[in-house]
N, C-alpha and C positions, 0 to 999 in steps of 0.2 A: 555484445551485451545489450541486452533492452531493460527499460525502466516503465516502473509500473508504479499505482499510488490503491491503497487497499486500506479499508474505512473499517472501523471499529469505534460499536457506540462504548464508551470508557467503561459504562456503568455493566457489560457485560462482558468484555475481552479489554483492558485496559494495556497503554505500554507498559505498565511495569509490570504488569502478568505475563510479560510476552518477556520483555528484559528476564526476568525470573525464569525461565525455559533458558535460557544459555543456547550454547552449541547447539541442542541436542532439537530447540526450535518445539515449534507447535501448528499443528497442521489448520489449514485454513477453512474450516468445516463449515457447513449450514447454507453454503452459496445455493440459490433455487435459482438463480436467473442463467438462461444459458448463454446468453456473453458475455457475464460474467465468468463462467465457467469456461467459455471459450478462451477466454483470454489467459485463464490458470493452464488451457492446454498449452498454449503457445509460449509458456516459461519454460525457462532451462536452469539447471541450478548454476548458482552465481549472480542470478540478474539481481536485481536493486527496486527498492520499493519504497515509497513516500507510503507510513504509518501514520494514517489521518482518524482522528478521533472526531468521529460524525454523532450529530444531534446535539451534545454535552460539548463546546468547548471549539468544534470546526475548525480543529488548524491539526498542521503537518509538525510532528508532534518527534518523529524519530525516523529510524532509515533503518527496513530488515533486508536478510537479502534469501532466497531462494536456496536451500538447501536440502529439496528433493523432487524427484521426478512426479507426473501426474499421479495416485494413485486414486483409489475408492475412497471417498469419505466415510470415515466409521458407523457419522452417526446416520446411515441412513444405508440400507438391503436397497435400494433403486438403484442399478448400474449406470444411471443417466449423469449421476450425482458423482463430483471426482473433485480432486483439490489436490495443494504444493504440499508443501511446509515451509515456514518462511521459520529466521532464524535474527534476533536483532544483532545491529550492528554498530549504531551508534545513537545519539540524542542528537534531537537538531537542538543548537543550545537557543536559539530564538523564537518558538515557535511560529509559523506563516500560518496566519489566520484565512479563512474562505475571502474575507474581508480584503485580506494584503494581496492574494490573489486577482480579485475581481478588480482590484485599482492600479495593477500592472497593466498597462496598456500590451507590453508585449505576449501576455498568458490568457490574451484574449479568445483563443481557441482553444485553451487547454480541458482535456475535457472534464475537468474539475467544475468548469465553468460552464460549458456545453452541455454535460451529460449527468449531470450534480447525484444522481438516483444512482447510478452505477456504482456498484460496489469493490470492484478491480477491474481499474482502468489504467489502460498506457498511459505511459507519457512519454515525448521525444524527449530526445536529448540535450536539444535546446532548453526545453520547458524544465527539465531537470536543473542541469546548472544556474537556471535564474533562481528556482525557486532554494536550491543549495544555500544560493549566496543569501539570499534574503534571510537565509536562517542562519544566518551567521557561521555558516562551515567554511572553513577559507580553500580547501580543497573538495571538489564534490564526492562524497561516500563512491 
């Protein structure tokens, strides 16, 4: 399994519009940047994602997880253009602020921190469980 962290400004895909989709999930559309897009190729479904609410708010907000393979993105006829479906899975009950991030000495590489513009981005599996615990999940999603 890999784990990945994927940014949504609130005021236009919010978690609870994403919670609100259930099972059945909501595809990850509108990505222009191609590593970005790179990185949605290289999911598998099942993987695990930090639901980070950028510009409104900057903290890791809930955990979806992968619930379909690459395909076209709808909103857009350019074949260049592709994306998941991610599916929620649960609430981080403490939100982790950008802020609780950057004052972890250990997620000093994450690329949260590194690559702040990138809109899905990995994360190890390290960086995963610290940021878990920080949000109060006692077991990591």
């Amino acid at each position: 399994m890999q784990y990945w962290l994927i940014k949504s400004e609130p005021d236009k895909w919010s978690w609870e519009q994403q919670k609100a989709k259930g099972d059945a999930g909501e595809q990850w559309d509108g990505i222009r940047n191609y590593q970005a897009r790179n990185n949605m190729r290289a999911m598998e479904i099942g993987d695990k994602a930090f639901f980070y609410h950028s510009n409104i708010g900057k903290e890791v907000v809930g955990i979806v997880e992968v619930c379909s393979e690459i395909h076209q993105d709808t909103t857009t006829d350019d074949p260049r253009w592709e994306c998941v479906d991610f599916k929620a899975v649960c609430d981080v009950p403490k939100p982790v602020t950008l802020a609780d991030v950057k004052a972890e000495p250990s997620l000093e590489k994450m690329a949260l921190v590194a690559n702040t513009r990138l809109s899905v981005q990995p994360v190890t599996e390290n960086e995963w469980k610290i940021v878990c615990k920080m949000g109060g999940l006692k077991k990591p999603a």
